[in-house]
KEPA-189919 format. One record per atom (N, C-alpha, C): x, y, z. Coordinates in steps of 0.2 Angstrom, whole numbers, padded with zeros to 4 digits, always signed. Each point is the difference from the previous one (the first is absolute). Layout:
! KEPA-189919
XYZ;...
//
This chain:
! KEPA-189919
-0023-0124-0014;-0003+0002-0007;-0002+0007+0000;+0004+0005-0006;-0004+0007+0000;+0005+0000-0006;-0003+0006-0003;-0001+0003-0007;+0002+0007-0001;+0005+0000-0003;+0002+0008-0002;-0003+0000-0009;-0004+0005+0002;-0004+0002-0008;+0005+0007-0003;+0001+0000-0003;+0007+0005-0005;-0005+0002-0006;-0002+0007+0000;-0006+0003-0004;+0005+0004-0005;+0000-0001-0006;+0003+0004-0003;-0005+0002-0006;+0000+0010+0001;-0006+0003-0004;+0001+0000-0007;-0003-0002-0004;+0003+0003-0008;+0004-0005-0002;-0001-0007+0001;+0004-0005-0005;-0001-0007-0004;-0002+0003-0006;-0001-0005-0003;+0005-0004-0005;-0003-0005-0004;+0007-0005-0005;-0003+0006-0006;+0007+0002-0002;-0003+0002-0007;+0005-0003-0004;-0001+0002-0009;+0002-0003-0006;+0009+0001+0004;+0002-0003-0006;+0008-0001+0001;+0002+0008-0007;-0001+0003+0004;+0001+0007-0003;+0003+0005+0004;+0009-0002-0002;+0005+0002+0006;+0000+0011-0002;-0002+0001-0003;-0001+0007-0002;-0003+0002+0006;-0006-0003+0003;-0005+0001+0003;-0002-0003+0006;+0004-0006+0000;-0003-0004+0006;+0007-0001+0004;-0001+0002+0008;+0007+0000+0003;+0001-0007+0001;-0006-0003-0001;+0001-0008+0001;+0004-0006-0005;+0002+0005-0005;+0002-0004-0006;+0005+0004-0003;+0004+0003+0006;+0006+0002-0004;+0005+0000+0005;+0000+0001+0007;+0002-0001+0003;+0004-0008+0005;+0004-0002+0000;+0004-0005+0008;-0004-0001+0006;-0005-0003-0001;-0004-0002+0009;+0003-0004+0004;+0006-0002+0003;-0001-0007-0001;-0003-0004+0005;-0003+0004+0005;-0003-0007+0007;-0007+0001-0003;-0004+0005-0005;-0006+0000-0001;+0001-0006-0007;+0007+0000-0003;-0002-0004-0004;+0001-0009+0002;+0004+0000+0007;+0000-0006+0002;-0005-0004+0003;-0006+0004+0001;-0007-0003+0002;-0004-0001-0006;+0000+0002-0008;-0001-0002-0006;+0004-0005-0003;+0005-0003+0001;+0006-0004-0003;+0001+0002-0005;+0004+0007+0003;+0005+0002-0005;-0004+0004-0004;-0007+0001-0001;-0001+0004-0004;-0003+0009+0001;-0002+0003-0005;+0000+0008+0003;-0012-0002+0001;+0001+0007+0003;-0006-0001+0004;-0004+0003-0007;-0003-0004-0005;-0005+0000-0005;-0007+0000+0000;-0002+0000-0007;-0006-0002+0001;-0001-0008-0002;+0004+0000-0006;+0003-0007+0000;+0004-0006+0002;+0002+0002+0006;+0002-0002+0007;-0004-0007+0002;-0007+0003+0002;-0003-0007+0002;+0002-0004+0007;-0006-0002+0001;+0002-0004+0008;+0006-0002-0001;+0005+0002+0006;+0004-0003+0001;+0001-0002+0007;+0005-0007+0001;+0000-0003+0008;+0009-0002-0001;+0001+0003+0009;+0006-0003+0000;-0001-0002+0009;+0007-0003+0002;-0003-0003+0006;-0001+0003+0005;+0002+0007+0001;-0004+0003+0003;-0006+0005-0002;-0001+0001-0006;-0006+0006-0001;-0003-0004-0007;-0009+0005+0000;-0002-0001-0004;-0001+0006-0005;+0000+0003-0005;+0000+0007-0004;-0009-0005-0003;-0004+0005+0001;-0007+0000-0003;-0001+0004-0003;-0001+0005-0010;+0000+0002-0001;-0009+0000+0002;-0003+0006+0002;-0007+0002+0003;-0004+0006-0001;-0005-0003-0001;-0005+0005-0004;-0001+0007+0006;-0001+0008-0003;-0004+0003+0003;-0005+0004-0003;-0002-0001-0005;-0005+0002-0002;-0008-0002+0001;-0001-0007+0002;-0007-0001+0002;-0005-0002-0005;+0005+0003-0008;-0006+0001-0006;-0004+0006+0003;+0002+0005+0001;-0004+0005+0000;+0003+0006-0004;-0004+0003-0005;+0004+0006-0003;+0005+0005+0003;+0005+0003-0004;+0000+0005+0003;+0009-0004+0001;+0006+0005+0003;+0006-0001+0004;+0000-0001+0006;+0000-0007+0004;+0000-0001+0007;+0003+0006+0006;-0001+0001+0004;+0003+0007+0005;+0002-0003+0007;+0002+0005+0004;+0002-0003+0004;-0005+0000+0007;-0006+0004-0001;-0004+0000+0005;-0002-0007+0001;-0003-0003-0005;-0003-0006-0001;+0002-0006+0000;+0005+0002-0004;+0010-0007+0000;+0001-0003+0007;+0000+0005+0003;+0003+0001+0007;-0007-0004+0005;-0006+0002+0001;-0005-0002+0000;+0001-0007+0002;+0000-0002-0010;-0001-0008-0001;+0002-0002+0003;+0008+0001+0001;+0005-0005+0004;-0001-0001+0007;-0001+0005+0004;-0001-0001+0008;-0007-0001+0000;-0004+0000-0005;-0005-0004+0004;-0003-0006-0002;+0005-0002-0006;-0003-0005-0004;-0007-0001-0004;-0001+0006+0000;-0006+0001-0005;+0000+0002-0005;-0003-0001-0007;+0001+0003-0005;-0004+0007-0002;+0005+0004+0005;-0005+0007+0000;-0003+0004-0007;+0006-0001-0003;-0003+0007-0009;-0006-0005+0000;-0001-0006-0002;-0005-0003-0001;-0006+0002+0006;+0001-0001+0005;-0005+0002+0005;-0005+0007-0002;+0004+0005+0002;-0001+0007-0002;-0002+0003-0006;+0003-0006-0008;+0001+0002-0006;+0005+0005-0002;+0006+0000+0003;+0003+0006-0004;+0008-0002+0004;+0005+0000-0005;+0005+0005+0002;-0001+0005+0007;+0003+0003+0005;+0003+0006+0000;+0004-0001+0007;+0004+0008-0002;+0005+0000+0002;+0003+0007-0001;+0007+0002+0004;+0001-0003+0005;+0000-0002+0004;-0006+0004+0005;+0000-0001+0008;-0010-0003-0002;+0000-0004+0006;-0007-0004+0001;-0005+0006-0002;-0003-0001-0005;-0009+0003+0001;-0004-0004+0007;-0006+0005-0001;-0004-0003+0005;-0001-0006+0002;-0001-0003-0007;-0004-0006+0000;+0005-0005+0003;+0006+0001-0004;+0007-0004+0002;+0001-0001+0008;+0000+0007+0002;+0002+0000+0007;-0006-0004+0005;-0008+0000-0004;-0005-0003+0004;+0003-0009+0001;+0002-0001-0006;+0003-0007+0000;+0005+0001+0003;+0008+0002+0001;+0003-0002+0004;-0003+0000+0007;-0004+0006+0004;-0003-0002+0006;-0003-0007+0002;-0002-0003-0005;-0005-0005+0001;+0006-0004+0002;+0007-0001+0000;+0005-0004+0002;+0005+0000-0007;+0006-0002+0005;+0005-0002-0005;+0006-0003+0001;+0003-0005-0002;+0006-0001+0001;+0002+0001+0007;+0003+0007+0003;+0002+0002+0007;-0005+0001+0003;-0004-0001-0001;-0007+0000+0007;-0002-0006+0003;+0000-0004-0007;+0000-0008+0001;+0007-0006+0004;+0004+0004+0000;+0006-0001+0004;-0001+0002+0008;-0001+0008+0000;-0003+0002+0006;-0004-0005+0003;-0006+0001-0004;-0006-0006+0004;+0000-0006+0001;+0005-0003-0002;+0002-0007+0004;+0006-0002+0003;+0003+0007+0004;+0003+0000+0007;+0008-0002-0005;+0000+0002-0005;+0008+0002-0002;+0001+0007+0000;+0006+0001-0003;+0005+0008-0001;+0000+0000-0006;-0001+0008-0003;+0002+0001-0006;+0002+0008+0000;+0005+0002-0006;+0003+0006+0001;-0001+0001-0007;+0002+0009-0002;+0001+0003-0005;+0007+0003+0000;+0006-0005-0003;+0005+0003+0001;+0004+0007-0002;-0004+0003-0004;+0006+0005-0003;-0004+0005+0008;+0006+0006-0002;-0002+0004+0006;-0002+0006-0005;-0004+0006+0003;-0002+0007+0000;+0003+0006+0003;+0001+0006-0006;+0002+0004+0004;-0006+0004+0005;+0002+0004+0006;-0006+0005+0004;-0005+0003-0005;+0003+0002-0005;-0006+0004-0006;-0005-0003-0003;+0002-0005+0002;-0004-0006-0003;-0006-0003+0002;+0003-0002+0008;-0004-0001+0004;-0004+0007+0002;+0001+0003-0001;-0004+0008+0000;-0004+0003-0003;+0001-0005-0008;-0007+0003-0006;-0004-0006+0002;+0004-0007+0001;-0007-0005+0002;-0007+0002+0006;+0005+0001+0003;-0004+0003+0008;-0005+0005+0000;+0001+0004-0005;-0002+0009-0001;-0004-0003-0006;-0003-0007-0002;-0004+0000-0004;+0003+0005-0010;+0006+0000+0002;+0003+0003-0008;+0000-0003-0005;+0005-0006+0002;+0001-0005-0004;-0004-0009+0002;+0000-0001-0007;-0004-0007+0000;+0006-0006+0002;-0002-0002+0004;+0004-0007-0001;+0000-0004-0007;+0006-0003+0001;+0000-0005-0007;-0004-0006+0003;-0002-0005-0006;-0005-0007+0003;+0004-0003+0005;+0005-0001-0002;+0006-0003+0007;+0001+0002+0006;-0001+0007+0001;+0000+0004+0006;-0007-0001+0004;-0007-0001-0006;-0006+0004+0003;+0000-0007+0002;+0004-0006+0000;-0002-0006+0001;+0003-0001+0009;+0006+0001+0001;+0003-0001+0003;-0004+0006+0005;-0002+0006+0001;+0001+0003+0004;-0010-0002+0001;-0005-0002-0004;-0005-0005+0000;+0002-0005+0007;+0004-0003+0000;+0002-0005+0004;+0004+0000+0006;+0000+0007+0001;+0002+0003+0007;+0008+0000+0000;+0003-0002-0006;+0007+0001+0001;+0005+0006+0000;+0004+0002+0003;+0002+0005-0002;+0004+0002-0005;+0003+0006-0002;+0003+0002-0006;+0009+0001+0003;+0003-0002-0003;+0006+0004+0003;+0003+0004-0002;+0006+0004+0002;+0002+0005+0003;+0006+0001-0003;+0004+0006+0001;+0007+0002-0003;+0001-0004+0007;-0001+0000+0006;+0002-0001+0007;+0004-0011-0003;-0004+0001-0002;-0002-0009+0000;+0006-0002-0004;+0000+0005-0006;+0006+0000-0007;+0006+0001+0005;+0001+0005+0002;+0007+0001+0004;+0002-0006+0005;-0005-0004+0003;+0002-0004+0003;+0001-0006-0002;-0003-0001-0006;+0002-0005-0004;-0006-0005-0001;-0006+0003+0001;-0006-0006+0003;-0004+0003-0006;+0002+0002-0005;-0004+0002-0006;+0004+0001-0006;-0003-0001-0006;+0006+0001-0008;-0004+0004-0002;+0004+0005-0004;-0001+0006-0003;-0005-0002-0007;-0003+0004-0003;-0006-0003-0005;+0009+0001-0006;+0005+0003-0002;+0004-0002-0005;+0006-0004+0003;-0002-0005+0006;+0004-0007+0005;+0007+0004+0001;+0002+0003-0004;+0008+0005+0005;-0003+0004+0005;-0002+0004-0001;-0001+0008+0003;+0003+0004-0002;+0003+0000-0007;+0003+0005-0002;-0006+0008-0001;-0006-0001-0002;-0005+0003-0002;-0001+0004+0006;+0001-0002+0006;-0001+0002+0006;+0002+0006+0000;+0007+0001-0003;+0005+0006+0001;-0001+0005-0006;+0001-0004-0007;-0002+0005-0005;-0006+0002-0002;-0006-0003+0002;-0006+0003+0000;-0004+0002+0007;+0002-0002+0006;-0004+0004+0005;+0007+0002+0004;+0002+0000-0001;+0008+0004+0002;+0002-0004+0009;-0002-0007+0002;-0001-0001+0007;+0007-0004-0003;+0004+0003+0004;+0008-0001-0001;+0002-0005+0003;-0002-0002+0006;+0000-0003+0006;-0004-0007-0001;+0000-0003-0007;-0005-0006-0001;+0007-0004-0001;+0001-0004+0002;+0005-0007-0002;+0000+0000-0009;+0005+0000-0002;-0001-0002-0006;+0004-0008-0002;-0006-0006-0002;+0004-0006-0002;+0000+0000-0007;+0001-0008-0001;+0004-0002-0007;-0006-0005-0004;-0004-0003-0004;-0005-0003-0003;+0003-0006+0004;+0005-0002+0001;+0000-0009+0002;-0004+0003+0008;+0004+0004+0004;+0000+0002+0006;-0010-0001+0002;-0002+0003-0003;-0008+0003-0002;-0003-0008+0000;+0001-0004-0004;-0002-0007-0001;+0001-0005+0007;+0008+0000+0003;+0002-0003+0005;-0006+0004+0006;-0001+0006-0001;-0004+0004+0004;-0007-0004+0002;-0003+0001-0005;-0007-0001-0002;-0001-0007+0001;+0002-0004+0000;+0001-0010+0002;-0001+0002+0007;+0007+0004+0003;+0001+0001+0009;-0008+0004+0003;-0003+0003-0004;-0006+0003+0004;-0005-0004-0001;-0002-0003-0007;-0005-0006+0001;-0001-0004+0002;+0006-0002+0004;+0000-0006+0003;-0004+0002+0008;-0002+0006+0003;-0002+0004+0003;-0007+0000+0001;-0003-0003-0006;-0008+0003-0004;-0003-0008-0001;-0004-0003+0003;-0003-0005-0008;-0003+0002-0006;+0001+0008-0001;-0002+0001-0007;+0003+0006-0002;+0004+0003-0005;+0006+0004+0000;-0002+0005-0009;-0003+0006+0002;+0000+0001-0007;+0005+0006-0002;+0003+0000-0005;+0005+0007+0000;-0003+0002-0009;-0001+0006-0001;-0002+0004-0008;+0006+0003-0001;+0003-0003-0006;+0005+0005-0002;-0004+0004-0006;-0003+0005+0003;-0003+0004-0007;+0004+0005-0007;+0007+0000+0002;+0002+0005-0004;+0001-0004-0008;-0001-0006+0000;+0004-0004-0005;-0010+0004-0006;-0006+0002+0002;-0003+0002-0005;+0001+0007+0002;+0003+0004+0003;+0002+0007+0000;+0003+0000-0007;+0007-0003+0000;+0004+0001-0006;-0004-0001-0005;-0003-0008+0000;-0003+0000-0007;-0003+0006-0002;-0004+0002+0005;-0004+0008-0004;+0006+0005-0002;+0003-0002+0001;+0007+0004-0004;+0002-0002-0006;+0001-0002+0000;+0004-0005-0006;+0007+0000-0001;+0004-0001+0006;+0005+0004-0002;+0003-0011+0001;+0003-0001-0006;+0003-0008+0001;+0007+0002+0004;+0004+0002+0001;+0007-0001+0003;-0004+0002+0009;-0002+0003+0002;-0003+0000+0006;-0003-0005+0001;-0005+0000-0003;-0005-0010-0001;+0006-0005+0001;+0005+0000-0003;+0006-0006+0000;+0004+0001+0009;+0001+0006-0001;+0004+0000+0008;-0005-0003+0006;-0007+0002-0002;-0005-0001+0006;-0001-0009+0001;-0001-0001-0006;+0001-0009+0001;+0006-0002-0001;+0006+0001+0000;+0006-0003+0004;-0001+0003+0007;-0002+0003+0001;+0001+0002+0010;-0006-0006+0000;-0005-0001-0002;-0004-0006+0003;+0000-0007-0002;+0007+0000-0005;+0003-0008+0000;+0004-0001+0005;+0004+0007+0003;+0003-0002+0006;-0003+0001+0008;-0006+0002+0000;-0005-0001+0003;+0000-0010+0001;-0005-0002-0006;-0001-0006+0000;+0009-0005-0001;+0003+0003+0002;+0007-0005+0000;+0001-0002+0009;-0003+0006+0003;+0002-0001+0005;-0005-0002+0004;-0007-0001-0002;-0006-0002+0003;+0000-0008+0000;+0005-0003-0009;+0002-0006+0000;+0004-0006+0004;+0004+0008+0003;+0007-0005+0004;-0002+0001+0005;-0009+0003+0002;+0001+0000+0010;-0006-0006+0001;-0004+0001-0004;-0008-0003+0000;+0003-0006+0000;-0005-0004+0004;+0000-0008+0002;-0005-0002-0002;-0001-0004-0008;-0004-0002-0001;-0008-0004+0002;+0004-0003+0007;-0009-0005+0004;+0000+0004+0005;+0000+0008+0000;-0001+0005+0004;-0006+0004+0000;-0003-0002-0009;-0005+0002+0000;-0002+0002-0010;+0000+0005-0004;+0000+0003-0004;+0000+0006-0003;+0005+0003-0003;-0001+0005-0003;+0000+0002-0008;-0006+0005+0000;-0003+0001-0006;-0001+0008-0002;+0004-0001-0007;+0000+0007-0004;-0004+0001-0003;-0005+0005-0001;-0005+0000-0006;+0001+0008-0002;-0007+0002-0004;-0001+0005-0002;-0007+0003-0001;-0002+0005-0001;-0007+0003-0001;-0001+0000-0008;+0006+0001-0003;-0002+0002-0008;+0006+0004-0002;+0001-0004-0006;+0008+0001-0004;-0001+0009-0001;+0008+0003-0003;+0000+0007-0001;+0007+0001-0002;+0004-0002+0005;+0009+0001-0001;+0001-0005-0005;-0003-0005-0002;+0001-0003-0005;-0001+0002-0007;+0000+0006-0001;-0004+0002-0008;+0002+0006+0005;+0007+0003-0005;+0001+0008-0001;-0003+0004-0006;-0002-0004-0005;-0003+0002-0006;-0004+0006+0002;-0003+0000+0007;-0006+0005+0000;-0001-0002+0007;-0002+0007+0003;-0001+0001+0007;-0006-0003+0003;-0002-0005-0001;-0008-0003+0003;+0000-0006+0002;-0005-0002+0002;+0003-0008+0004;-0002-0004-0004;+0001-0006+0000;-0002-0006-0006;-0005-0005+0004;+0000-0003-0007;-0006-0006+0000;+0004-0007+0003;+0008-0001+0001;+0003-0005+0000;-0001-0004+0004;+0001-0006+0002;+0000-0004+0005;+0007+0002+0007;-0003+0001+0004;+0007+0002+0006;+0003-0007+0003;+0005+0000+0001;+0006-0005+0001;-0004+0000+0009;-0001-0007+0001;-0001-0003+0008;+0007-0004+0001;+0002+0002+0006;+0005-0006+0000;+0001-0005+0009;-0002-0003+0001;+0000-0004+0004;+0006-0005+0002;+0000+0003+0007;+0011-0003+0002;-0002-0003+0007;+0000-0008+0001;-0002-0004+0005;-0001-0007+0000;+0002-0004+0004;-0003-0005+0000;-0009-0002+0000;-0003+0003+0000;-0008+0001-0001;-0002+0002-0008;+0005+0002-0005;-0002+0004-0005;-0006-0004-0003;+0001-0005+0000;-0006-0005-0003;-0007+0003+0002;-0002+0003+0004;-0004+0003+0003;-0005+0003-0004;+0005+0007-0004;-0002+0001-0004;-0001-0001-0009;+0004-0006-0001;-0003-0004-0006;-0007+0002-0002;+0000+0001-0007;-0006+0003-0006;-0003+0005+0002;+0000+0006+0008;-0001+0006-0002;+0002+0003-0007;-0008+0003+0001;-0001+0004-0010;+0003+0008+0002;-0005+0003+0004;+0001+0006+0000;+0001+0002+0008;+0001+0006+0001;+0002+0005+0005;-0002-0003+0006;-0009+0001-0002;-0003-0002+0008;+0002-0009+0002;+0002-0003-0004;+0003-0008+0002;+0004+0000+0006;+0005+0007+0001;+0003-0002+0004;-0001+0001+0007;-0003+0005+0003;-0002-0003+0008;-0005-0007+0002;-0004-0004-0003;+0000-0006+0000;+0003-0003+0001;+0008-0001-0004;+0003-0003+0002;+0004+0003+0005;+0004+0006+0004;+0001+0002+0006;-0006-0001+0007;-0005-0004-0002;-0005-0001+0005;+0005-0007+0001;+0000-0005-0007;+0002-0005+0003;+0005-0002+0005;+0006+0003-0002;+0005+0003+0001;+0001+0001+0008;-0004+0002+0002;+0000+0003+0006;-0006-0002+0005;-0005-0006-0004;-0005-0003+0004;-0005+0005+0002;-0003+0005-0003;-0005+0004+0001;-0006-0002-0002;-0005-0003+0003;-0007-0001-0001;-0005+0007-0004;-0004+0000-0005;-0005+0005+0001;-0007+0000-0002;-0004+0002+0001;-0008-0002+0000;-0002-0004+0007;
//
């Protein structure tokens, strides 16, 4: 039994406003075969098929203000309902307080400490690992979680050998944005078929695709549209390697953004959970964010208190 968690930053169900939402104007079709047949809305609504469950899923907390991603992020790995702890929003990267509660434990620490394996799939470039180290750059909450828990970060080294997926799952970004030529470049099924083959490695597997809220602060819809067809064919090829009683995998998000181009800010929406597994029952009637590491305790038999 192990759990590949697929983190996708910036996406919520918005109105059916194909002007503006890439989720409502465009052909998904393996995202729309885990909704039967439908586009990934707001009025969508639970859906179940034999193998997945789509839970449209609160991130807001009922706390004022646009949810972020320091927090969003937060909730999720540690099952807490942080904005509410703290009282606030923020984001992007952990505030203080934030980062005192992921220390108190999380998700990958709690895996650690009961003599399982857990990874941070996507890999980093050396500059990266050089602002972290040199104190420049803040971890994001899923980084400061995972390196909290003594795991390590990985590597171009890792990516070239194939033991890591690029934060946009090709590696094309490798080339035209940090010019490392020499990085493999695959295909979105390729990426999917990938990421099954390395969690199965891990009792607990988390990979962030953050660029899908990159564009959102863009607004640019025909990039939005290209960027979720390379992760329909992500999930086409997650569908055709994953062995359902092998364990579960679960898509979520921090807080809608690509779904509303009307304006560059993130929304209030509920974010699409999608659950792919013979255990999905697991999590039946999670409301919000933090519901879902509870259920991943289940999941994988992890005690706490």
């Amino acid at each position: 039994m192990h759990v590949l968690l697929i983190f996708l930053d910036g996406v919520g169900l918005g109105i059916d406003q194909p002007q503006a939402n890439p989720f409502a104007t465009a052909n998904f079709p393996t995202l729309h075969h885990l909704t039967n047949g439908q586009r990934w809305l707001h009025q969508t609504g639970l859906q179940q098929t034999n193998r997945s469950l789509f839970i449209p899923t609160d991130a807001t907390f009922n706390i004022p203000g646009r949810p972020q991603s320091g927090t969003g992020q937060a909730a999720i790995i540690t099952g807490r309902k942080i904005p509410q702890i703290i009282g606030e929003h923020y984001g992007p990267k952990p505030n203080a307080a934030t980062r005192d509660l992921i220390n108190q434990g999380t998700i990958f620490s709690e895996v650690i400490h009961a003599g399982k394996t857990a990874s941070l799939l996507e890999a980093y470039p050396p500059a990266w690992h050089q602002s972290i180290l040199s104190g420049k750059r803040l971890p994001s909450s899923y980084q400061q979680a995972a390196l909290q828990a003594g795991i390590p970060l990985l590597t171009a080294d890792d990516l070239r050998n194939g033991n890591a997926i690029s934060g946009d799952w090709t590696g094309e970004g490798w080339h035209t944005e940090l010019n490392y030529t020499d990085i493999p470049i695959i295909t979105g099924y390729q990426a999917g078929v990938r990421l099954v083959e390395l969690s199965r490695q891990y009792d607990f597997a988390f990979f962030p695709h953050w660029i899908t809220d990159v564009v959102g602060h863009r607004g640019d819809l025909n990039t939005s549209i290209q960027l979720i067809k390379t992760f329909d064919d992500v999930l086409r090829g997650i569908l055709d390697t994953w062995q359902d009683d092998e364990g579960v995998v679960i898509i979520t998000s921090d807080h809608g953004n690509i779904e509303d181009l009307s304006h560059r800010k993130h929304t209030k929406n509920h974010v699409p959970t999608v659950i792919i597994g013979k255990h999905k029952h697991i999590f039946d009637g999670i409301h919000d964010i933090a519901d879902i590491t509870p259920g991943i305790r289940q999941v994988l038999k992890i005690k706490t208190g």
